[in-house]
N, C-alpha and C positions, 0 to 999 in steps of 0.2 A: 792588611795585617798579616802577620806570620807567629807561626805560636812555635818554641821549641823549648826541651829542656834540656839540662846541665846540671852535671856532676861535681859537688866541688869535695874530696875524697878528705883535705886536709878537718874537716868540719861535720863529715858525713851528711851533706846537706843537700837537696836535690832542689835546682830549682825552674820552677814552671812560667815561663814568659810567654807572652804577648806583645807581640815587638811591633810598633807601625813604620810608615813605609821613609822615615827616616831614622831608624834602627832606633828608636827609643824607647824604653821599655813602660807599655801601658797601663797592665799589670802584671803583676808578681808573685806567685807564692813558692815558698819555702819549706820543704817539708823535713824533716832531722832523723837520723836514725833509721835503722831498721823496722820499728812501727811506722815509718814516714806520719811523725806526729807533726799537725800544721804550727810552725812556729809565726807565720807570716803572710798575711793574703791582702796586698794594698793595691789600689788601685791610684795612678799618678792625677786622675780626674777628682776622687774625693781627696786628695792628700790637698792638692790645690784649694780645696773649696775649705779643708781645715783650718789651712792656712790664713786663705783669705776672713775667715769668723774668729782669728785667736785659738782656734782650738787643737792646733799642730801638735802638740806636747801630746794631748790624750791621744788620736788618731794614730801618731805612730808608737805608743804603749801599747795600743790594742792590736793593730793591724800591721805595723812596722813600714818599710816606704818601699818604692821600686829604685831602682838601681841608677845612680846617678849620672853617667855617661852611656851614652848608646853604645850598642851591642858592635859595631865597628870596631870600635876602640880597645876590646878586651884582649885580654891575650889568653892563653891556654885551657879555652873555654872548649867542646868538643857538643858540640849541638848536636840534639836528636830532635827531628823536626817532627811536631805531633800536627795531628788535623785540629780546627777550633772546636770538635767535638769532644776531642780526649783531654784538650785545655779545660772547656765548658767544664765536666766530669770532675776535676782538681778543683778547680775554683770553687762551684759548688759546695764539693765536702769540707773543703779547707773554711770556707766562710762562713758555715753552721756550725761548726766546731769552736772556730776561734769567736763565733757571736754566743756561742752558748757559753761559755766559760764564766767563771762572777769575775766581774773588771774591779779592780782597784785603782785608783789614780792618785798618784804622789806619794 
C-alpha cells in the first residue's frame, strides 16, 4: 500500500488516498475548504459489501465512494506521499465526524 494526497484547486478539495499495489484506490477521503471539513471517507472494501446487500444508494450518501480508475491513469494530479500514519490520522477524524453527523436517507 502507498498512501498520498492531492490537491484539486478547481473544488478546493484535498484528497487523502490509500492506493494498493495496483494503483487502485482503497480508501478515500475528501476533505473541502479551508476548515478541511470531511465531505467523504469510503473505503472500496465496504462500498463492495454495500453493494453486494442492496445497500449501495445509502453507503455512498453517507460516506461517498473512492475513485473509479487507478491512480496510473490520472492526469494532473501532483502527489504528496504521506506515511500510513499521517493517512491513519485523516481517516480516523474524517470517519467520526462523518459517523457522527444525523444521516438522512432519500
Amino acid at each position: 500500500m502507498t498512501w498520498m494526497r492531492c490537491y484539486w484547486d478547481e473544488e478546493d478539495i484535498w484528497f487523502y488516498l490509500e492506493v494498493d499495489a495496483g494503483g487502485w484506490v482503497t480508501r478515500q477521503v475528501e476533505l473541502k475548504g479551508l476548515e478541511l471539513a470531511p465531505i467523504a471517507a469510503a473505503s472500496s472494501t465496504e462500498w463492495q459489501r454495500a453493494c453486494d446487500a442492496g445497500r449501495l444508494d445509502e453507503y455512498d450518501t453517507r460516506f461517498g465512494m473512492t475513485a473509479e480508475l487507478p491512480v496510473s491513469e490520472w492526469e494532473g494530479h501532483d502527489p504528496e506521499w504521506l506515511t500510513s500514519e499521517e493517512f491513519e490520522k485523516v481517516w480516523g477524524v474524517a470517519r467520526r465526524q462523518i459517523a457522527a453527523r444525523p444521516f438522512t436517507f432519500g
